[in-house]
C-alpha positions as CSV (number, residue, x, y, z in Angstrom):
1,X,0.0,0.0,0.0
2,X,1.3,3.2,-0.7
3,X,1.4,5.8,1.5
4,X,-0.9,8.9,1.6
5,X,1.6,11.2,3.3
6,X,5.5,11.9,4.0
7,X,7.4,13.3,6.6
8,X,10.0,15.6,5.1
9,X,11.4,17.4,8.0
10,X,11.7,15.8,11.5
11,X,13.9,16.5,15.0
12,X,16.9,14.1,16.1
13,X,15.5,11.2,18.2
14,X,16.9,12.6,21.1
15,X,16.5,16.5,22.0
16,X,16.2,18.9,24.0
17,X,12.1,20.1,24.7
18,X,13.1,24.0,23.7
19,X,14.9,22.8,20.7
20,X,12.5,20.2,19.8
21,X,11.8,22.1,16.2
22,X,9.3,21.3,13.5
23,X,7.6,18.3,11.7
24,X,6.6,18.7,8.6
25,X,4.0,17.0,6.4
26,X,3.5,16.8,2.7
27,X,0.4,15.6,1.1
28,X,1.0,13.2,-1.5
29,X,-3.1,12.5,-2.2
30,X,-4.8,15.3,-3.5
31,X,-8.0,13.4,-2.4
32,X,-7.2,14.1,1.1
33,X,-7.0,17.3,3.2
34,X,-6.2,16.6,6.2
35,X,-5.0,14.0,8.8
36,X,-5.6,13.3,12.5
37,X,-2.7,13.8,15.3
38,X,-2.5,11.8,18.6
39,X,0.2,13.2,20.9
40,X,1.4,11.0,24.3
41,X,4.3,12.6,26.8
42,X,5.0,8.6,27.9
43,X,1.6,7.4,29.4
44,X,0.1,10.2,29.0
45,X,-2.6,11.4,26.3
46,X,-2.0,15.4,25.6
47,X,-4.6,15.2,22.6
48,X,-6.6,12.2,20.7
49,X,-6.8,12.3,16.9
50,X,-6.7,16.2,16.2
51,X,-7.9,17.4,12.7
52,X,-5.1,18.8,11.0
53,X,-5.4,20.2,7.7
54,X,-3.2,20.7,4.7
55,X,-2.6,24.3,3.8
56,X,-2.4,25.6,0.1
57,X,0.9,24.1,-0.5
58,X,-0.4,20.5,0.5
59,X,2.6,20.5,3.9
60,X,1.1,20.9,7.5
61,X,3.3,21.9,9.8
62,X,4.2,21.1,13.9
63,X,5.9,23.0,16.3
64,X,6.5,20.1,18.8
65,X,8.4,22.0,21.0
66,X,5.0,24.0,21.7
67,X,3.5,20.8,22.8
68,X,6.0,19.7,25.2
69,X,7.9,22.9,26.6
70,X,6.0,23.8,29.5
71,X,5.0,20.0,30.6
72,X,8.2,18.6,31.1
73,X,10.2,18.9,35.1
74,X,12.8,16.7,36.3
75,X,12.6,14.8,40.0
76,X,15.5,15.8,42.4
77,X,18.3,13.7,42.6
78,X,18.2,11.8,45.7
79,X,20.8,8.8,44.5
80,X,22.9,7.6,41.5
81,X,21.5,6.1,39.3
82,X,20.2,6.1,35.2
83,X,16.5,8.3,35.1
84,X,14.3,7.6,32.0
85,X,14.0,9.9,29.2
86,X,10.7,10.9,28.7
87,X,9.3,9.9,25.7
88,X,7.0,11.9,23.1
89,X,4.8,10.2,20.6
90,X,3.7,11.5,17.6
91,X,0.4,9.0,15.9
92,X,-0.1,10.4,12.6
93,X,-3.7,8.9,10.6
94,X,-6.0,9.4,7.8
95,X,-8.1,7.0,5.8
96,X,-5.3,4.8,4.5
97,X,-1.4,5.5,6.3
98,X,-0.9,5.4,10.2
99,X,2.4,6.2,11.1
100,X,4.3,6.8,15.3
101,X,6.9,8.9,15.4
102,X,8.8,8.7,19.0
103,X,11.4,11.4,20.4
104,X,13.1,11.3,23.8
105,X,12.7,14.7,25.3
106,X,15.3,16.5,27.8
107,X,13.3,19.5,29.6
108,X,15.7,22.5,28.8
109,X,17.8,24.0,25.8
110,X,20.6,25.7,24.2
111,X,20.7,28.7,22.4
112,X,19.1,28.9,18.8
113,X,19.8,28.1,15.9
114,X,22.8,25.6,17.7
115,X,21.6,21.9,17.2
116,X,22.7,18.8,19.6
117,X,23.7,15.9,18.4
118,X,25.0,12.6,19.1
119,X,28.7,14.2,19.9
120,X,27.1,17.0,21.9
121,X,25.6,14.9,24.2
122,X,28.5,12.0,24.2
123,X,31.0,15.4,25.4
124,X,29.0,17.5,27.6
125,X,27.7,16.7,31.3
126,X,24.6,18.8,31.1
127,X,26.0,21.3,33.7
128,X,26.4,25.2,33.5
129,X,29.6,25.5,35.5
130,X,32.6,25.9,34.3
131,X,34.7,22.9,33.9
132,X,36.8,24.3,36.7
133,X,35.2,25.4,39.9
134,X,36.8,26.3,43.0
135,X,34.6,25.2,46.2
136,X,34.8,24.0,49.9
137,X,35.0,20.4,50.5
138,X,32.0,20.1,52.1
139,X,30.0,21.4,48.8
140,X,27.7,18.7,47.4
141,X,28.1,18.3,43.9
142,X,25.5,16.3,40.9
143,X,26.5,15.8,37.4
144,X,24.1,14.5,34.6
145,X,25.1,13.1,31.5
146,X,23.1,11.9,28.8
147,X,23.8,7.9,27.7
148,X,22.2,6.5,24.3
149,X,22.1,3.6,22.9
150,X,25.1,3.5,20.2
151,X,28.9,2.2,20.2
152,X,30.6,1.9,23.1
153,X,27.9,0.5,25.0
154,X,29.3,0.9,28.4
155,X,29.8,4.2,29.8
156,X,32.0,4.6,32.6
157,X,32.3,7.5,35.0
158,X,35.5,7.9,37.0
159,X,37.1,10.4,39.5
160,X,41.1,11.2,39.8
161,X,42.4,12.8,43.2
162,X,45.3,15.3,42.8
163,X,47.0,15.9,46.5
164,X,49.5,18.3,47.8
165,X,51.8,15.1,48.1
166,X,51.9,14.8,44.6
167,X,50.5,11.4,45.0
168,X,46.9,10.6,42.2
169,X,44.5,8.3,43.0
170,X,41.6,6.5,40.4
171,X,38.2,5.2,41.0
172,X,35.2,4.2,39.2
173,X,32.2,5.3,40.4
174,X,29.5,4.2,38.6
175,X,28.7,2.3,34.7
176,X,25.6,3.0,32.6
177,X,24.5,0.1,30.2
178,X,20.9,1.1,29.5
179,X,19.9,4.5,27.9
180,X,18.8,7.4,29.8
181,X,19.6,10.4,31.9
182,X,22.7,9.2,34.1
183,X,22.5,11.6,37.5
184,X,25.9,11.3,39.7
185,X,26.5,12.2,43.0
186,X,30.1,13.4,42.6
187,X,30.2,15.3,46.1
188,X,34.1,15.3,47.8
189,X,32.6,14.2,51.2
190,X,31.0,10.7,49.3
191,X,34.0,10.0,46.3
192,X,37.2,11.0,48.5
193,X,37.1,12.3,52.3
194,X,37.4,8.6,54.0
195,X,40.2,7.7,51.6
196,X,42.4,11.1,52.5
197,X,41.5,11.0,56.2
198,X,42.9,6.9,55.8
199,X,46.0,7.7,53.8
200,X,46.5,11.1,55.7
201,X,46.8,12.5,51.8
202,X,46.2,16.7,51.1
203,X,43.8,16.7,48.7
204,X,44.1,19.7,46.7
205,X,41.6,18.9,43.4
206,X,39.6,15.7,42.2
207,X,38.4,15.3,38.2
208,X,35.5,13.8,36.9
209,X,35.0,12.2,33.7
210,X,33.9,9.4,31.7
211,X,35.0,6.5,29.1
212,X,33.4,4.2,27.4
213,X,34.2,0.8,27.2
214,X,32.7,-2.8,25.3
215,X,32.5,-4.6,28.1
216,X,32.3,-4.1,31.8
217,X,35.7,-5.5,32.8
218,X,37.3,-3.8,30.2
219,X,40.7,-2.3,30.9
220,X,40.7,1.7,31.0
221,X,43.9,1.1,28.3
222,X,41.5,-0.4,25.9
223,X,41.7,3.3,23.8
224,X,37.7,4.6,24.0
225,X,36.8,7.9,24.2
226,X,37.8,9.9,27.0
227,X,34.1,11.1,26.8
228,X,32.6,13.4,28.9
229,X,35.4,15.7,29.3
230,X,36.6,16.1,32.6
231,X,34.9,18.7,35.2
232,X,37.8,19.8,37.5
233,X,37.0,20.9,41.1
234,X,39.4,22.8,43.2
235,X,39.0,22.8,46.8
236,X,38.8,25.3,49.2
237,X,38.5,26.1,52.9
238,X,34.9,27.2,53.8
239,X,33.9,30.3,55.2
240,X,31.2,31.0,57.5
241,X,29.2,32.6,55.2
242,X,29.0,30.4,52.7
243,X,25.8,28.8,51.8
244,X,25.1,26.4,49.4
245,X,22.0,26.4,46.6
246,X,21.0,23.7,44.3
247,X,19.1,24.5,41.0
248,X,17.8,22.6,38.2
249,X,19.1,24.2,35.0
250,X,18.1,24.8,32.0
251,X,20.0,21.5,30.5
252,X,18.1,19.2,32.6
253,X,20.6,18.5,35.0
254,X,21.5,20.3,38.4
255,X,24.0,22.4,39.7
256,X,24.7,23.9,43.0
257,X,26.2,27.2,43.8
258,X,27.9,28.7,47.0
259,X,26.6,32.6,47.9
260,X,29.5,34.2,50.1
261,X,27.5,37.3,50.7
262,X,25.6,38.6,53.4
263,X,22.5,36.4,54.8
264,X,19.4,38.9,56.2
265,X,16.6,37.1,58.0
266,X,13.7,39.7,56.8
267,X,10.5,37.8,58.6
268,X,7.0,39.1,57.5
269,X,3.4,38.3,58.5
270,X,0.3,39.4,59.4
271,X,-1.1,39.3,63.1
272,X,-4.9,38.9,63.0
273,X,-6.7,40.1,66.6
274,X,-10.0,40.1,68.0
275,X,-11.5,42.5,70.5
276,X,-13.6,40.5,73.2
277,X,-15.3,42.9,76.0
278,X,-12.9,45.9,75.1
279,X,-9.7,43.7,75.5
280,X,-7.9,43.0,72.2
281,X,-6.5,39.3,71.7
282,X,-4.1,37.3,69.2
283,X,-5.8,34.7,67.0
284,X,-3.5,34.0,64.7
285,X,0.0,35.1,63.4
286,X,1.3,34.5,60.1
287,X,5.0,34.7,60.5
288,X,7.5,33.5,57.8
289,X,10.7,33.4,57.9
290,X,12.1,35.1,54.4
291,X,15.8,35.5,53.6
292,X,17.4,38.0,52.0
293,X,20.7,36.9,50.4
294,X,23.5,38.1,48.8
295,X,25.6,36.3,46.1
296,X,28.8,37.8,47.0
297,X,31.4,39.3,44.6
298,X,31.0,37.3,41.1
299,X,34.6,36.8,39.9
300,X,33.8,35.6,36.2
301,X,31.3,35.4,33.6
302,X,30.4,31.4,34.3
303,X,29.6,32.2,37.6
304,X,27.2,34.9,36.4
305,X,25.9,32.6,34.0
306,X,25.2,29.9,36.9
307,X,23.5,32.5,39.0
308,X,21.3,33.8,36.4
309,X,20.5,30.5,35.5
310,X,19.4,29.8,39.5
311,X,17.2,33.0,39.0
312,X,15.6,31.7,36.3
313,X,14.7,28.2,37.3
314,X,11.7,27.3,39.0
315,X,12.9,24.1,41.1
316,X,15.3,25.2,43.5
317,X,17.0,24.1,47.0
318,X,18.6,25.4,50.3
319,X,21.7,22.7,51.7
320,X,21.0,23.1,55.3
321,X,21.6,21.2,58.7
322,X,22.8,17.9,55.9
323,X,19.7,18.0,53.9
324,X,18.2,20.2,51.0
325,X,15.1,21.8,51.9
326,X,13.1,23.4,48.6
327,X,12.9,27.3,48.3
328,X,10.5,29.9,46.7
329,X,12.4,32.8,45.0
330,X,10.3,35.8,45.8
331,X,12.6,38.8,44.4
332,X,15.6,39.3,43.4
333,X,17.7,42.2,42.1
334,X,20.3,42.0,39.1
335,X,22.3,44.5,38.1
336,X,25.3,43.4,36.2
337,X,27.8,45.3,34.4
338,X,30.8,44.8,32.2
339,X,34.2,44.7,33.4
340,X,33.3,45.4,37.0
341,X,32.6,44.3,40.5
342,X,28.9,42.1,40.5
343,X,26.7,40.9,42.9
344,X,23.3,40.1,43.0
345,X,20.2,40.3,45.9
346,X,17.3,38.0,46.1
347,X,14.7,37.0,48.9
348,X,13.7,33.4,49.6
349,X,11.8,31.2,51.9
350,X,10.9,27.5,52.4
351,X,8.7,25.7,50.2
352,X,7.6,23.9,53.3
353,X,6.1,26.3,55.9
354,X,8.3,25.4,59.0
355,X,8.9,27.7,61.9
356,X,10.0,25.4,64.1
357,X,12.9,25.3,66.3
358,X,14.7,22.1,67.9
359,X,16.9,21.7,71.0
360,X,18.1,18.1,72.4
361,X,19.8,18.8,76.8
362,X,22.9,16.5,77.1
363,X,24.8,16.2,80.0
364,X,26.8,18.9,81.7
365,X,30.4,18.4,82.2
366,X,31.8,19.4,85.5
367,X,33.0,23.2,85.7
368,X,36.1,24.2,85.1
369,X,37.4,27.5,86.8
370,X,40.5,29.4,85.2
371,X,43.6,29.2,86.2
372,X,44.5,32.8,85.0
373,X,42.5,35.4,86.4
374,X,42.5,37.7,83.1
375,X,40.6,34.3,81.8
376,X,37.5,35.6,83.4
377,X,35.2,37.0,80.2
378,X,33.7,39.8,82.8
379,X,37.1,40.9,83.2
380,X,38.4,43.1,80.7
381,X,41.9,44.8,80.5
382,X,42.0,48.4,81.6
């Protein structure tokens, strides 16, 4: 049977949702003018067998990335491990030819008119920063990469340790097989901290990167890729301001930030009161804790990128007391200019209403005077 329509101009397979593009349909019997469109985002039905008609030129055209830009968000990382891509499918029908079309969708995008392919994402872990970032140890870190189904089939992620003792150190940490959205936890406190405390080794820097490999016992010799390229990071002694944000960007994967600046607590609420026999009483108050906080000094253009792209997003976190706890972004105030001191402002305050506070007694030691006198903290020198 011959078909009663062509597709002339499609996506690749595998894309990002903003760059999704066009696909285009030519006619190729007069008799008919139009066909019916069935779109599913995996399980789910967007739209069932939608008239579409041919326009004077016999082509209908589909802006998939309309379809599927605003429906797509990514879970938060709470482990290693390979996340499914989610799949679009395109059911294309009219009295004779029935054809499915199926793209794997990234939520995010590059700049237009750039196109990724198969290279792109074999290179690139889907990360804004820089591929050398400076950062305290403690600093949790995620990287994403994207793994498809082609030649080598194994794709293996590894870290290097550079130490002040000049002494390197290897490990794998973890080998995709099956397609899909690979999501590492590369943090310093997980890949390396037991292993320097151990060998009483300086760290000073640990890479990570991939190669692929044939097999899983493969030898690293074996002369794959090196592919993804390495991200470097460059450690750092904390400081006390120093908080760390999380952020899903606009690549689908997610990075986290450290703000040096200054850290207001700004609380705001309302306080609503009744008056009973002339005496006025609280009966509720609304107080939330909002922060205002300061990115500190910017000291390059990546960085800037990053934090613009936290200001952006709409699925951000706060690292505190060892877990991440979601935020709302509620202002914020950018003001950058060229070849100059930046820093930007924003307010924030927990997803999760919690005002709580928390306080655990432990035993008391026994006191211990001083010795010296001038130890005495009422006691100041004249």
């Amino acid at each position: 049977m011959v078909d009663t329509f062509e597709i002339i101009e499609k996506p690749e397979i595998c894309q990002f949702s903003e760059n999704l593009g066009k696909m285009i349909i030519r006619n190729k019997n007069s008799s008919l003018t139009c066909i019916y469109m069935t779109v599913r985002l995996d399980d789910a039905t967007i739209c069932d067998k939608l008239t579409l008609y041919y326009d004077a030129e016999s082509l209908i055209t589909i802006n998939l990335r309309d379809i599927v830009h605003t429906l797509l968000e990514c879970e938060f990382p709470r482990q290693t491990g390979v996340t499914d891509f989610t799949y679009l499918y395109i059911t294309l029908t009219d009295t004779a030819t029935t054809k499915t079309y199926r793209f794997q969708v990234i939520a995010g995008g590059v700049a237009a008119p750039r196109k990724v392919g198969l290279d792109w994402w074999a290179r690139n872990f889907l990360t804004w920063q820089g591929q050398i970032v400076t950062m305290p140890a403690w600093q949790p870190q995620w990287l994403s990469v994207v793994k498809l189904n082609r030649d080598p089939q194994f794709l293996r992620i590894k870290s290097r340790l550079y130490t002040a003792e000049g002494i390197e150190r290897t490990q794998d940490i973890f080998t995709a097989s099956e397609e899909g959205i690979v999501r590492i936890n590369v943090s310093f406190e997980l890949l390396w901290r037991n292993i320097c405390v151990s060998e009483e080794l300086t760290p000073i820097a640990y890479d990570i990167y991939g190669l692929g490999a044939n097999s899983v016992s493969e030898p690293d010799t074996a002369g794959a890729k090196n592919y993804p390229f390495a991200q470097r990071y460059i450690l750092r002694s904390g400081n006390f301001r120093d908080r760390c944000f999380l952020f899903q960007n606009s690549l689908g994967g997610f990075d986290t930030i450290i703000a040096s600046g200054l850290s207001t607590l700004l609380p705001e609420g309302e306080v609503d009161t009744f008056i009973n026999q002339g005496r006025e009483a609280e009966l509720s108050n609304d107080y939330t804790s909002i922060w205002q906080q300061n990115t500190g000094y910017i000291s390059s253009s990546s960085i800037a990128r990053q934090w613009q792209e936290f200001l952006h997003s709409s699925n951000r976190y706060l690292y505190a007391d060892g877990e991440w706890k979601q935020i709302i972004v509620t202002e914020y105030e950018v003001k950058h200019k060229e070849a100059a001191l930046n820093s930007y402002t924003f307010k924030y305050h927990l997803s999760e209403k919690d005002e709580a506070n928390y306080y655990d007694r432990a035993e008391l030691p026994e006191p211990e005077l001083p010795t010296d006198f001038w130890q005495i903290p009422s006691i100041r020198r004249e």
